[in-house]
N, C-alpha and C positions, 0 to 999 in steps of 0.2 A: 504494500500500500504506500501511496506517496505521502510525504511525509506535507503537514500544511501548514499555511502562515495567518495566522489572525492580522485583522486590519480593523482600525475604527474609523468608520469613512463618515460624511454626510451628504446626502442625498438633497435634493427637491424635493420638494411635496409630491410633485405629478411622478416623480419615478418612487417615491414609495409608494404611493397611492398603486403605481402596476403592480410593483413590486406583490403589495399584499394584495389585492387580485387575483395573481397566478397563484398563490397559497393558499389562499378560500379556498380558489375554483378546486384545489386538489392537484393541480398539475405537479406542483412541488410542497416540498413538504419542510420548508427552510427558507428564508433570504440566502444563506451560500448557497444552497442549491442552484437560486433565481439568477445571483448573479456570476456566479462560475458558467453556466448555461451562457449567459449571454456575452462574458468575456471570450468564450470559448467559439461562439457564434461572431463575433466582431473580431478575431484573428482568424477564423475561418473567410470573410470578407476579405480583409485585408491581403493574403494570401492570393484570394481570389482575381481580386485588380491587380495586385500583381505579376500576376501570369499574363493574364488580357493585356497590360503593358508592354511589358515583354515580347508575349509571343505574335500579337496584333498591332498594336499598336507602332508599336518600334519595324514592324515586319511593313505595314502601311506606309512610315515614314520612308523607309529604304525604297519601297518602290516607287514612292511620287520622285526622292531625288533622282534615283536613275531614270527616270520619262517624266517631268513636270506635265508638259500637255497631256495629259489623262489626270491631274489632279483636276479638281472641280470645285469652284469660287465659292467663299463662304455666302454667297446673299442667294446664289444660286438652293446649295443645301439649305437655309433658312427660308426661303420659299418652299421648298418641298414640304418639312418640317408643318408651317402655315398651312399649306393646304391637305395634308395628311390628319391635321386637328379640326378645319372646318368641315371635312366631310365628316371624319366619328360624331363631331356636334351633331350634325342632322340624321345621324342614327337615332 
């Protein structure tokens, strides 16, 4: 078993306020529980974008340098973007 470290934090009202929420409801059965959980969910994020930087994003930037003329102007993708939300609106 890993060995643990106590901590005395303080919190916001709205994040205790979830906090004991997820205790009520039964999902957990602890504040460590609640927030191990969620530190462990917010390094799994992070992680996350990490890669997508790495593996995409950096992969993205390397192909616009080597052929610029196939990148695509920012106002151009900000109009896609606009009309992509004005049509779900009229769903």
């Amino acid at each position: 078993m890993k060995a643990a470290q106590e901590f005395s934090i303080t919190l916001p009202v709205d994040v205790v306020e979830a906090v004991e929420a997820r205790i009520k409801s039964g999902a957990y059965s602890s504040v460590s529980e609640v927030l191990g959980d969620g530190v462990r969910a917010l390094v799994e994020r992070d992680s996350t974008i990490e890669t997508w930087l790495r593996e995409e994003v950096v992969a993205g930037h390397k192909a616009y340098l080597d052929n610029p003329s196939q990148g695509v102007p920012a106002d151009a993708i900000l109009s896609r973007i606009k009309a992509r939300r004005a049509s779900q609106e009229e769903l």
